[in-house]
N, CA, C and O of each residue as an XYZ file, in Angstrom:
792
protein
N       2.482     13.872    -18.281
C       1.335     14.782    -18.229
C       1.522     15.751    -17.076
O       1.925     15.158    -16.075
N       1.404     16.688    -16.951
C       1.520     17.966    -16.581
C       0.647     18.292    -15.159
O      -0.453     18.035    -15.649
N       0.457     18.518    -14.318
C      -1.172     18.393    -12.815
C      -0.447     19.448    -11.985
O       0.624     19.629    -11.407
N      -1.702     20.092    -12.260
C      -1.372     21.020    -11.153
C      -2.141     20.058     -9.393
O      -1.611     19.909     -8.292
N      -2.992     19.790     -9.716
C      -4.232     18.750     -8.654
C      -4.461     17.501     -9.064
O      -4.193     17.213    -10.231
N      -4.818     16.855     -8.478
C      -4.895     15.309     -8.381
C      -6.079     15.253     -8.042
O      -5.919     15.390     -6.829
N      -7.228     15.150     -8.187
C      -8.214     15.353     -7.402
C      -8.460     13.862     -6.569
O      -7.661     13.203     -7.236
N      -8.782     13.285     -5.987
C      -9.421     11.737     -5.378
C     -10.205     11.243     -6.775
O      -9.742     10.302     -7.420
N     -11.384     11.917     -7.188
C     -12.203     11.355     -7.882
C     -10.943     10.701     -8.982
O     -10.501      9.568     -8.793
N     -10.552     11.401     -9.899
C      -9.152     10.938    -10.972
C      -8.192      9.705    -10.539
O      -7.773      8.823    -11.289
N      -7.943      9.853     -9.137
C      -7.317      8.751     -8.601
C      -7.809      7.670     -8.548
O      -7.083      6.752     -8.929
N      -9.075      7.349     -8.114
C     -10.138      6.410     -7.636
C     -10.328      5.652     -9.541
O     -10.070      4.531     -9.980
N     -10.840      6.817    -10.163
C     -11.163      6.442    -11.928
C     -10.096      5.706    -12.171
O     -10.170      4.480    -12.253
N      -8.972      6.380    -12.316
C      -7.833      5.524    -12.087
C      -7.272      4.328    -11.811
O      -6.844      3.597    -12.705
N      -7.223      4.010    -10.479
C      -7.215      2.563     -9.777
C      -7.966      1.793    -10.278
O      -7.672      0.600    -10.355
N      -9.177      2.308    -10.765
C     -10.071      1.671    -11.296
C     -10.196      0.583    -12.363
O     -10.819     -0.474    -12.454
N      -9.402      1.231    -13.087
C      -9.197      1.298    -14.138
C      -7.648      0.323    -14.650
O      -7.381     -0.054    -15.791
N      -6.924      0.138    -13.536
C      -5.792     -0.637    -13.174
C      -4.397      0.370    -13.769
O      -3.376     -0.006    -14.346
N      -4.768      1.564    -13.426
C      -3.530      2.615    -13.355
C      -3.464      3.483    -12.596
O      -4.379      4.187    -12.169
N      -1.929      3.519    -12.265
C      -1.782      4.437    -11.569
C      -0.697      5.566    -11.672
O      -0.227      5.672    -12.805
N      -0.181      6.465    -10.698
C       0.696      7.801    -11.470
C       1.712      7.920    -10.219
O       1.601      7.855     -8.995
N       2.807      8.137    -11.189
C       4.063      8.447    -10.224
C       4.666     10.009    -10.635
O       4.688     10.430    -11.791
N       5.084     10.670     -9.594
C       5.528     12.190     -9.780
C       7.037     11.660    -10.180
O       7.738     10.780     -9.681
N       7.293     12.751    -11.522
C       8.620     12.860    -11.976
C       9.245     14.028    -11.011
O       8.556     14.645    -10.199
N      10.624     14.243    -11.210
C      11.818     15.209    -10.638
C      10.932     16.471    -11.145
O      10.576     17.408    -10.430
N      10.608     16.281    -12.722
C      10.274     17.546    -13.183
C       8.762     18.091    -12.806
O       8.157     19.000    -13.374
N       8.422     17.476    -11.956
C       7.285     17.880    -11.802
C       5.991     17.008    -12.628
O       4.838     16.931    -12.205
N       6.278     16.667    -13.330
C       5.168     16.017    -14.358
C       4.881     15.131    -14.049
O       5.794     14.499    -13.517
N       3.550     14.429    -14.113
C       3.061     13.109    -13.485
C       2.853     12.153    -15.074
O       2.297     12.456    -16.130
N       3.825     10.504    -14.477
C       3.749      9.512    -15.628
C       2.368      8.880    -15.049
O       2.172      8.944    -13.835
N       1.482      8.315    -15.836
C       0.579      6.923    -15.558
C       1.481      5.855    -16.173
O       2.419      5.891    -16.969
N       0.759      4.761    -15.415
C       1.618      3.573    -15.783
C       0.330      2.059    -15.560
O      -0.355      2.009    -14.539
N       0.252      1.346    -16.288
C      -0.354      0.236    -15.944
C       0.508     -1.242    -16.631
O       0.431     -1.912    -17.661
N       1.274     -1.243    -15.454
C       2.591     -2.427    -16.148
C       1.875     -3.704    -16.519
O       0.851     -4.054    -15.933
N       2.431     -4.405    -17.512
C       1.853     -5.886    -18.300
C       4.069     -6.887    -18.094
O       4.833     -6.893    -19.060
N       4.282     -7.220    -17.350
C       3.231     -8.133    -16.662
C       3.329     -7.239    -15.388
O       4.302     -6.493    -15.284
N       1.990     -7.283    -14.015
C       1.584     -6.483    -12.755
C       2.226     -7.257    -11.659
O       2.086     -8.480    -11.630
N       2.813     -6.728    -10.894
C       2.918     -7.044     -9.514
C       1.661     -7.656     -8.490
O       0.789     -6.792     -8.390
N       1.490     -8.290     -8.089
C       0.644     -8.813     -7.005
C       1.066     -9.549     -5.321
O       2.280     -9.738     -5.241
N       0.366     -9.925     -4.167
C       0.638    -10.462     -3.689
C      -0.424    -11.257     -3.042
O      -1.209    -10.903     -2.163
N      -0.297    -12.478     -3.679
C      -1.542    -13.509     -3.249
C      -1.473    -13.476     -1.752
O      -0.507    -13.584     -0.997
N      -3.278    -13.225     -1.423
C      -3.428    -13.094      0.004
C      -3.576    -14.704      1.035
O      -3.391    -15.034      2.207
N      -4.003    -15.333     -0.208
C      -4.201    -16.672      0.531
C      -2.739    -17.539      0.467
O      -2.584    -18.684      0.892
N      -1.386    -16.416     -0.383
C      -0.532    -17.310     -0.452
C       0.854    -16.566      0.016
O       1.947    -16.871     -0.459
N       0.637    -15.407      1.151
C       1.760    -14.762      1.727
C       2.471    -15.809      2.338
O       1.931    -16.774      2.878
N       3.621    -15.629      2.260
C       4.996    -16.556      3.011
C       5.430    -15.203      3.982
O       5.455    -13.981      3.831
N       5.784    -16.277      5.173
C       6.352    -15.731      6.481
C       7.601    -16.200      6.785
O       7.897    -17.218      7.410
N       8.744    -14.864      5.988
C      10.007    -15.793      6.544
C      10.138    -15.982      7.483
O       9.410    -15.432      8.309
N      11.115    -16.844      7.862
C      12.014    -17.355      9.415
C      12.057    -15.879     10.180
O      11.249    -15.674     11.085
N      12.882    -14.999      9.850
C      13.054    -13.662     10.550
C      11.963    -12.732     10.897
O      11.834    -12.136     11.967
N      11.069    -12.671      9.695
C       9.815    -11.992     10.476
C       8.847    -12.860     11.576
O       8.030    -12.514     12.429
N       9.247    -13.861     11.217
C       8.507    -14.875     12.155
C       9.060    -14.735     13.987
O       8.366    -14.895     14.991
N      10.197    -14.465     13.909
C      10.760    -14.119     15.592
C      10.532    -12.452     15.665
O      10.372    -11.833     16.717
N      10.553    -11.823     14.223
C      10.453    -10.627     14.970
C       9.376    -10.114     14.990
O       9.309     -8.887     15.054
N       8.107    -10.978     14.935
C       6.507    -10.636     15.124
C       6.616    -11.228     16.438
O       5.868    -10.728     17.277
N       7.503    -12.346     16.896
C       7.183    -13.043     18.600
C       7.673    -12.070     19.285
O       7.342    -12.200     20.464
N       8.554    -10.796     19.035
C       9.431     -9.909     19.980
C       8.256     -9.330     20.412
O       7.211     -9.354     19.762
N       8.454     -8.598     21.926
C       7.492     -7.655     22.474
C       7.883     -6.046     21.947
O       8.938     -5.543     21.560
N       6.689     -5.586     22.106
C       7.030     -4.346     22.242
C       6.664     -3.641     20.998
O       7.209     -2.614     20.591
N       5.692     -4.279     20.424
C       5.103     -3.490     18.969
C       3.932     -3.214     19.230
O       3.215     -3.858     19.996
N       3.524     -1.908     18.416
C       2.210     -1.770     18.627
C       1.822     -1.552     17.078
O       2.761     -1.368     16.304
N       0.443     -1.561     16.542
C       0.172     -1.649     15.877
C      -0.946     -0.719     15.731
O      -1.853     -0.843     16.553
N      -1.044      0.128     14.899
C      -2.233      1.610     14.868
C      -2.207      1.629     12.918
O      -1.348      1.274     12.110
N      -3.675      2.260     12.754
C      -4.395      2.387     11.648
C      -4.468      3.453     11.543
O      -4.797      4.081     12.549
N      -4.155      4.319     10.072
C      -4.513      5.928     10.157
C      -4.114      6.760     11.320
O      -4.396      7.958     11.360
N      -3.450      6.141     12.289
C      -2.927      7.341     13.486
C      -2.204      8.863     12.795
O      -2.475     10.010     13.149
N      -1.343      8.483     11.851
C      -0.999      9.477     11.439
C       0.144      9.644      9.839
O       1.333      9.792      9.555
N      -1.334      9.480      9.104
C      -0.858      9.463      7.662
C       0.138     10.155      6.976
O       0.847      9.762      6.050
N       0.095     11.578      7.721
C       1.403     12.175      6.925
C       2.548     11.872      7.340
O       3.484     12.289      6.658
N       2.891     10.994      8.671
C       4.063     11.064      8.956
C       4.466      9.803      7.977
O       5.606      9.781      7.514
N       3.790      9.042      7.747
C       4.038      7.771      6.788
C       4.320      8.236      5.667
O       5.212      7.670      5.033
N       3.727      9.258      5.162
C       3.839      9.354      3.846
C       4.950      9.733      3.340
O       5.525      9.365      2.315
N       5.383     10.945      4.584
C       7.036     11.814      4.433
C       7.566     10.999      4.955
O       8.664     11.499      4.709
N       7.860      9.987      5.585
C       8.760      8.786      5.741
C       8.951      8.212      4.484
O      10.024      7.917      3.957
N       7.548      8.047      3.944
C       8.364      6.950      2.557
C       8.640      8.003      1.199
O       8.967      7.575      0.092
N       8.488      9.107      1.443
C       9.056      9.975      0.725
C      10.756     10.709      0.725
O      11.443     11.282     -0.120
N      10.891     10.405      1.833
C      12.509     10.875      2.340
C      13.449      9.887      1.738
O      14.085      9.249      2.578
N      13.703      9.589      0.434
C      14.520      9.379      0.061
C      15.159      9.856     -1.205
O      14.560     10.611     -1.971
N      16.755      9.282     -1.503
C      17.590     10.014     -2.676
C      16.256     10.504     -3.668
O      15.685     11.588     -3.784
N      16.104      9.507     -4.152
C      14.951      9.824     -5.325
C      13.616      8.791     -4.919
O      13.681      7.703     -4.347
N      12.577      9.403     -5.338
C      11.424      9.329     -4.903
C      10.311     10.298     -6.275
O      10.348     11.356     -6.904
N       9.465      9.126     -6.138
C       8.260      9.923     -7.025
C       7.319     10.174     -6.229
O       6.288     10.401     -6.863
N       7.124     10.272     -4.626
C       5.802     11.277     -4.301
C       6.739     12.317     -4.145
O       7.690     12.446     -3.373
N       6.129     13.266     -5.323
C       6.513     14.334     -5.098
C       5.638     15.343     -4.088
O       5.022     14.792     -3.175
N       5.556     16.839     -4.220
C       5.042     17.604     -3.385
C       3.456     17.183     -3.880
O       2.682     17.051     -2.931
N       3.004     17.006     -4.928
C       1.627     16.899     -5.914
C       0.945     15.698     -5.436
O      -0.225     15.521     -5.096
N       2.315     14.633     -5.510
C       1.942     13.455     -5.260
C       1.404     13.080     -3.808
O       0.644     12.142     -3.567
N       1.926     13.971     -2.889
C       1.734     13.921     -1.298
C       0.262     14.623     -1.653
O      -0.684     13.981     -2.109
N       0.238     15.864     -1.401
C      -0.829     16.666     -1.471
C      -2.005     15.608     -1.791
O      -2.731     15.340     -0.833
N      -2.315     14.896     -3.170
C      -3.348     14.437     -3.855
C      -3.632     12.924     -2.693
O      -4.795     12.696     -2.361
N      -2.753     12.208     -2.285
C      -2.966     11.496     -1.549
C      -3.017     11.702     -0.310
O      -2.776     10.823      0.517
N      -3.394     13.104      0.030
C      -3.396     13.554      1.488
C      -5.174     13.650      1.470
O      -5.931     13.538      2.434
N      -5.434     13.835      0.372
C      -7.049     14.207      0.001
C      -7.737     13.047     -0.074
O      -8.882     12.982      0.372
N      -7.034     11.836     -0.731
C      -7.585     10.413     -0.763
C      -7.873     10.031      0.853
O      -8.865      9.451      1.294
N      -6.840     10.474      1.518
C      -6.847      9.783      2.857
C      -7.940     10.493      3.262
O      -8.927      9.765      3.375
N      -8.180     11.899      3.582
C      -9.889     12.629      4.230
C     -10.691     12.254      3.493
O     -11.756     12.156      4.102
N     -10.827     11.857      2.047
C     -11.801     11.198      1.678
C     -12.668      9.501      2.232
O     -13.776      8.964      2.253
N     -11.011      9.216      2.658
C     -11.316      7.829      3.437
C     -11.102      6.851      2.802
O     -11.724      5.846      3.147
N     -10.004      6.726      1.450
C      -9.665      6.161      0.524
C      -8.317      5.344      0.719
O      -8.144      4.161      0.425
N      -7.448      6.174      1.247
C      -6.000      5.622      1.335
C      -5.768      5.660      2.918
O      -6.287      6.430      3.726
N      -4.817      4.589      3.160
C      -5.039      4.257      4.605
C      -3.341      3.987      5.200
O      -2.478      3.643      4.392
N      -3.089      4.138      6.321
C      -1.754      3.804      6.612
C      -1.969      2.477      7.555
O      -2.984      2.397      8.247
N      -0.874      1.327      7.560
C      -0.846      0.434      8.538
C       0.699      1.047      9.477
O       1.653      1.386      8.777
N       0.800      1.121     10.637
C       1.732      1.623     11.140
C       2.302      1.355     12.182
O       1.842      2.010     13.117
N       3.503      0.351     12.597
C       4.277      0.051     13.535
C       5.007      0.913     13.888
O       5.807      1.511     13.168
N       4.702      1.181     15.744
C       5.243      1.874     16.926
C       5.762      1.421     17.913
O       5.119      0.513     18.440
N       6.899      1.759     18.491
C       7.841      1.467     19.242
C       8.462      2.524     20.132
O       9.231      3.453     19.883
N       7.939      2.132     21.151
C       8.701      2.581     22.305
C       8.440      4.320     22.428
O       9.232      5.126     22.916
N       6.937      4.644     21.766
C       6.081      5.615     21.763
C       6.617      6.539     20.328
O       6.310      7.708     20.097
N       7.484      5.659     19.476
C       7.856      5.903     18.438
C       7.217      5.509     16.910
O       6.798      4.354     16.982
N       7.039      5.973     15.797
C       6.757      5.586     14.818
C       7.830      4.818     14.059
O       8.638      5.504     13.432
N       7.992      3.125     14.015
C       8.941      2.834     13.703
C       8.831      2.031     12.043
O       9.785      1.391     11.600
N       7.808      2.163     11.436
C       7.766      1.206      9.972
C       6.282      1.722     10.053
O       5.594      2.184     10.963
N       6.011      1.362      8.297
C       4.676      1.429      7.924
C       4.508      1.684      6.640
O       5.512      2.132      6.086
N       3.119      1.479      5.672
C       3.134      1.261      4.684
C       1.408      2.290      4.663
O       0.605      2.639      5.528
N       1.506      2.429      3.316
C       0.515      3.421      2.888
C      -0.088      2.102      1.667
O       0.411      1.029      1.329
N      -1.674      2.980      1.166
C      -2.127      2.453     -0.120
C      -3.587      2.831      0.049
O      -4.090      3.243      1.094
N      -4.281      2.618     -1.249
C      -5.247      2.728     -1.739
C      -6.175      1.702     -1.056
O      -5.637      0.604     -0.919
N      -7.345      1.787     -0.626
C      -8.926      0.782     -0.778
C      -9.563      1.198     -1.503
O      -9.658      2.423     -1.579
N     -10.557      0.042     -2.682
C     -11.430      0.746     -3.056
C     -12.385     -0.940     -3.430
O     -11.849     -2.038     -3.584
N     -13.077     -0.794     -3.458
C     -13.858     -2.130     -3.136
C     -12.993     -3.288     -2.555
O     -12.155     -2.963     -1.714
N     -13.080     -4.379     -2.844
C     -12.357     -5.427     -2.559
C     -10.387     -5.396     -2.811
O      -9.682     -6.343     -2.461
N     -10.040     -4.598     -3.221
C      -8.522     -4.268     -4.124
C      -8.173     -3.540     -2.805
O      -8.884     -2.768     -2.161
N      -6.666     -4.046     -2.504
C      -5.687     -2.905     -2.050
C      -4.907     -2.763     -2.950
O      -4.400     -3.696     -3.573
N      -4.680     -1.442     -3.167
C      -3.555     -1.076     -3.887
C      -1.895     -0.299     -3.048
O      -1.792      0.918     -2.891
N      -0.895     -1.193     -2.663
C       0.184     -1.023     -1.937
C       1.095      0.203     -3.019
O       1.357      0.183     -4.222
N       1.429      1.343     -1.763
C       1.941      2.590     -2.805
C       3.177      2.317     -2.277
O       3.885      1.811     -3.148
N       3.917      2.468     -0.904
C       5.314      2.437     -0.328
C       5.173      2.081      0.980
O       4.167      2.375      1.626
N       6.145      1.442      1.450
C       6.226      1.599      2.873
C       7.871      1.356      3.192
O       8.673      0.774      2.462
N       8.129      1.990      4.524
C       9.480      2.347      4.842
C       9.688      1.958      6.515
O       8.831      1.404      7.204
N      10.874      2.338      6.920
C      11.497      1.563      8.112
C      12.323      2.359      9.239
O      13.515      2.520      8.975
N      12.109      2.597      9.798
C      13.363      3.598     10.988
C      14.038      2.312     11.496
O      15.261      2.340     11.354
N      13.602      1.320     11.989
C      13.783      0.125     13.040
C      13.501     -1.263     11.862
O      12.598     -1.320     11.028
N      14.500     -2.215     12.102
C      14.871     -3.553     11.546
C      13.342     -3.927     11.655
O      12.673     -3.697     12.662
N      12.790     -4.617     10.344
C      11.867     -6.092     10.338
C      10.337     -4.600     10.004
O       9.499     -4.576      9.103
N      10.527     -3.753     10.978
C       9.016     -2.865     11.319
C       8.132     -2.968     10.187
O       7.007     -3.468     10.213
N       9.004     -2.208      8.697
C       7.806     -2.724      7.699
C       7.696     -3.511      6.793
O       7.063     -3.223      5.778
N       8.383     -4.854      6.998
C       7.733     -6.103      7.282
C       6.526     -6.799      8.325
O       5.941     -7.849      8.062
N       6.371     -6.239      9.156
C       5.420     -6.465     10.446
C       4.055     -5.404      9.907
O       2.835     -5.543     10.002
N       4.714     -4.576      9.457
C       3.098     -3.872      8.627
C       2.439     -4.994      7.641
O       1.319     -5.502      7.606
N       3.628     -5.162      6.850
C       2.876     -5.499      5.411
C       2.831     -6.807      6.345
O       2.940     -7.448      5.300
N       2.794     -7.439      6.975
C       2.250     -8.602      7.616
C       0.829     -8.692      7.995
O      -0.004     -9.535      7.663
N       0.680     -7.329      8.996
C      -0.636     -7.171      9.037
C      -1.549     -6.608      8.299
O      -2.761     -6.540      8.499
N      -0.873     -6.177      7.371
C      -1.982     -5.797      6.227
C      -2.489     -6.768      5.776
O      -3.701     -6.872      5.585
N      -1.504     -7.787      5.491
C      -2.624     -9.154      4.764
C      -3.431     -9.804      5.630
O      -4.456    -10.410      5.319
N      -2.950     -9.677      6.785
C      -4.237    -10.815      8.182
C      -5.860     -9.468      7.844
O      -7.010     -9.783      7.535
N      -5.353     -8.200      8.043
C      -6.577     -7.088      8.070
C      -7.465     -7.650      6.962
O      -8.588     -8.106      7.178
N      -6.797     -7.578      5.580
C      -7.252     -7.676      4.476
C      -7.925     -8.944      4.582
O      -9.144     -8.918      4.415
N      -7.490     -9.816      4.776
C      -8.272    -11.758      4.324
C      -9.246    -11.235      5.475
O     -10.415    -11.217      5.090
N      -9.095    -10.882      6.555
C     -10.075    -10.947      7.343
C     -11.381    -10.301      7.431
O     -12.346    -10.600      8.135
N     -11.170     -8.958      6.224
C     -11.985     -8.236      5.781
C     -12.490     -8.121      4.493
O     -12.772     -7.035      3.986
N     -12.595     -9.012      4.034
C     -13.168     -9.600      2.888
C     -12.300     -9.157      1.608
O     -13.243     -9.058      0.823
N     -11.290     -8.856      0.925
C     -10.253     -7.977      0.258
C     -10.061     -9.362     -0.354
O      -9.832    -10.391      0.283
N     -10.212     -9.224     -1.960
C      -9.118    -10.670     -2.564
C      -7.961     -9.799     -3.398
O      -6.986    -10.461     -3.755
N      -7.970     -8.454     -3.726
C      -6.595     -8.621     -4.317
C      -5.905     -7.004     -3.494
O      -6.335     -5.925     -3.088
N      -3.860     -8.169     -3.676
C      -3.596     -6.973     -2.951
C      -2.175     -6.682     -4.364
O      -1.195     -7.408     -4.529
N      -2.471     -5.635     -5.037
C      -1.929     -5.360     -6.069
C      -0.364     -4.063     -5.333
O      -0.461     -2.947     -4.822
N       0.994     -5.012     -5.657
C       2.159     -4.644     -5.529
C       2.707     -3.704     -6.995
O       3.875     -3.329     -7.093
N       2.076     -3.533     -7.634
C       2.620     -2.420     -9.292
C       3.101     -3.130     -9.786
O       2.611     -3.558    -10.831
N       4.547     -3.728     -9.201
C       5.474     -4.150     -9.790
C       6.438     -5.135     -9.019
O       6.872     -4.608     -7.995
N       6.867     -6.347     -9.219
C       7.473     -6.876     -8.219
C       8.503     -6.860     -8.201
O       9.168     -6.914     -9.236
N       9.172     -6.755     -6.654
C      10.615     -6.713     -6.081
C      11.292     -8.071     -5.993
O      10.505     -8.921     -6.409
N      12.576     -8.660     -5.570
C      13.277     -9.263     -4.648
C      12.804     -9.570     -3.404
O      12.674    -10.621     -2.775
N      12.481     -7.933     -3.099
C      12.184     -7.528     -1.221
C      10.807     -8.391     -1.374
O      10.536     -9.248     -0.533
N      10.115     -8.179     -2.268
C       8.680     -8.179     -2.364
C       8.392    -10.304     -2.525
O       7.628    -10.901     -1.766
N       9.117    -10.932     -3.524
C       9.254    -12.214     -3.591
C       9.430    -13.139     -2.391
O       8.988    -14.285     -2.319
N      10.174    -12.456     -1.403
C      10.399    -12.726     -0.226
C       8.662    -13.181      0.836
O       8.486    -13.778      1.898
N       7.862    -12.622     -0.005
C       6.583    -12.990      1.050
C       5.662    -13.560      0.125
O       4.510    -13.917      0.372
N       6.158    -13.604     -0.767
C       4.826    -14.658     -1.833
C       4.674    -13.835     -3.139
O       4.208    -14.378     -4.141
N       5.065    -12.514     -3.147
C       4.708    -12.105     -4.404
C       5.281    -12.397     -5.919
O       6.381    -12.886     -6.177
N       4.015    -11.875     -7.101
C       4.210    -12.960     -8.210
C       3.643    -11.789     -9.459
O       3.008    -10.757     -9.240
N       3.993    -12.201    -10.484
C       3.858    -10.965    -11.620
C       2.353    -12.242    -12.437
O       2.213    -13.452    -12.619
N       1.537    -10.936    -12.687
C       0.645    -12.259    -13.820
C       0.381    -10.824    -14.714
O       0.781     -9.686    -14.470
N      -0.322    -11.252    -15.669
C      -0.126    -10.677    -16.895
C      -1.398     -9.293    -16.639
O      -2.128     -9.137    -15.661
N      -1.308     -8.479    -17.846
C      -2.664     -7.176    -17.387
C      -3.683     -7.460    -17.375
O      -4.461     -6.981    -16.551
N      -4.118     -8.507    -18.454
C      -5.456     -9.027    -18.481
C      -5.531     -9.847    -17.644
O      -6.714     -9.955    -17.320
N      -4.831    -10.587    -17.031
C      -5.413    -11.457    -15.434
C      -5.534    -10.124    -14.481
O      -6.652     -9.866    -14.034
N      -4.369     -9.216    -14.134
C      -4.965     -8.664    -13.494
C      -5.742     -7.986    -13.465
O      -6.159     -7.818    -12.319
N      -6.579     -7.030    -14.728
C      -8.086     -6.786    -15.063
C      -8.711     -7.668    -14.269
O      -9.363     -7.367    -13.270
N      -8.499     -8.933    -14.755
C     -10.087     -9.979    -14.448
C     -10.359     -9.937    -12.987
O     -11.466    -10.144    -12.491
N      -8.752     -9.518    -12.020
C      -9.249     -9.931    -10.575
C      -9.526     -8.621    -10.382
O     -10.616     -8.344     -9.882
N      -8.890     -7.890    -10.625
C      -9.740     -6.125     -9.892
C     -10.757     -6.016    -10.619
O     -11.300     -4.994    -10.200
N     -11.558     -6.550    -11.713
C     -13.161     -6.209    -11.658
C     -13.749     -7.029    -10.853
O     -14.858     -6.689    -10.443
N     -13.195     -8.291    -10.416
C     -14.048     -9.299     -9.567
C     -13.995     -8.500     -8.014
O     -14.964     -8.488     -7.255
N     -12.653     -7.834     -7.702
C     -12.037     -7.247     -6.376
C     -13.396     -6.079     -6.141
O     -14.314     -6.093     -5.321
N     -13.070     -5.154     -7.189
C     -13.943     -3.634     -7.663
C     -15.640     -3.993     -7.107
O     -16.456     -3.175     -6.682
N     -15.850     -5.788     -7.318
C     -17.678     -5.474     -7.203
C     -17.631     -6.284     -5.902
O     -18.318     -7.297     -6.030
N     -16.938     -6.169     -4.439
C     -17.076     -6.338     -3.515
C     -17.313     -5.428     -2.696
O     -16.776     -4.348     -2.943
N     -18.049     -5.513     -1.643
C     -17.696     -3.988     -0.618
C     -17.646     -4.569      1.222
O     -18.297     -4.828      2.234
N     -15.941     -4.466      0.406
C     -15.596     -4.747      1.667
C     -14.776     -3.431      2.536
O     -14.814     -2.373      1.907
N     -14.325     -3.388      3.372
C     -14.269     -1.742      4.185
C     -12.919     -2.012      4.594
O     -12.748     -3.152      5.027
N     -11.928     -1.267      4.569
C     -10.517     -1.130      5.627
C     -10.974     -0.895      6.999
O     -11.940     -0.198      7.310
N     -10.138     -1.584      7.855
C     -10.680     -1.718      9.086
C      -9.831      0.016      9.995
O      -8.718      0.507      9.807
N     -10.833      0.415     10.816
C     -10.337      1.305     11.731
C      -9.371      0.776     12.510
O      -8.280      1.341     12.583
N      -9.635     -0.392     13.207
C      -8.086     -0.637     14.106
C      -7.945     -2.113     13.807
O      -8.703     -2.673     13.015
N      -7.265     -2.552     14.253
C      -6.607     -3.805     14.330
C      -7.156     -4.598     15.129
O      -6.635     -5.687     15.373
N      -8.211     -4.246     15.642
C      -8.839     -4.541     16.440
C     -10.488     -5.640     15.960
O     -10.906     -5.304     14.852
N     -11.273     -6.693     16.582
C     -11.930     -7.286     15.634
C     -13.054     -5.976     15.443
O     -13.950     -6.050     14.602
């Protein structure tokens, strides 16, 4: 399908709805709502051995929304990539809307890892996250799940699952399970937190 704009509202209907859209080369935006879905149980994240010493290392800091676009063109800088220019733009609007949020590990007054995604009632929806520095976004998506359980969030929806992604608990269940938990997720109102902070 063809977009010149993305608006938030379309996005939000969207998510809603348990789909979402990736920018082609050609410009054209696919929707997609995969059967079987990616997920990552929050009450059932695994902490490997390695992220486990490299959350004890000093010297991380941890910031919310500090600065969304640099996350975004981080996880966009690669060979191939579907946020395209449309795809940035439309999720640049989610974020001033107060919709899409960055978790973001810093180092050494550097931006070193971090991960982007959707809130919208109880549901995160995880879009990308990327790495300058070893383990960094692993140590995001770490704290995304402590933010999330701690802020009332039961589902944290991965699209589609990885290798990378199996590595911390994640698990594929079918479309209609995942319907059933993002309408249960959808009638919570729970909030993304401003900092990391209680």
């Amino acid at each position: 399908m063809n977009h010149t704009n993305l608006p938030p509202e379309l996005l939000l209907e969207a998510y809603a709805a348990g789909i979402f859209p990736m920018g082609m080369p050609d410009g054209e935006i696919h929707w997609y709502s995969p059967d079987p879905r990616g997920i990552l149980p929050l009450d059932g994240f695994c902490t490997p051995h390695g992220l486990r010493r490299a959350l004890k290392r000093s010297g991380w800091e941890i910031r919310i929304d500090s600065d969304f676009d640099a996350v975004l063109n981080a996880c966009a800088a690669r060979e191939e990539t579907w946020i395209t220019p449309l795809i940035a733009r439309s999720y640049r609007q989610l974020f001033l809307s107060g919709h899409a949020h960055t978790v973001e590990v810093w180092r050494d007054g550097k931006l070193a890892g971090g991960l982007y995604g959707v809130a919208l009632g109880g549901a995160f929806f995880g879009e990308s996250m990327f790495h300058h520095v070893t383990d960094a976004s692993k140590i995001a998506l770490w704290h995304l799940v402590q933010l999330l359980r701690k802020h009332g969030f039961t589902l944290l929806d991965t699209q589609w699952n990885t290798l990378h992604l199996k590595q911390f608990g994640a698990m594929e269940i079918s479309r209609d399970e995942y319907l059933s938990q993002l309408r249960l997720a959808l009638g919570r109102q729970s909030h993304f937190p401003k900092s990391v902070l209680p």
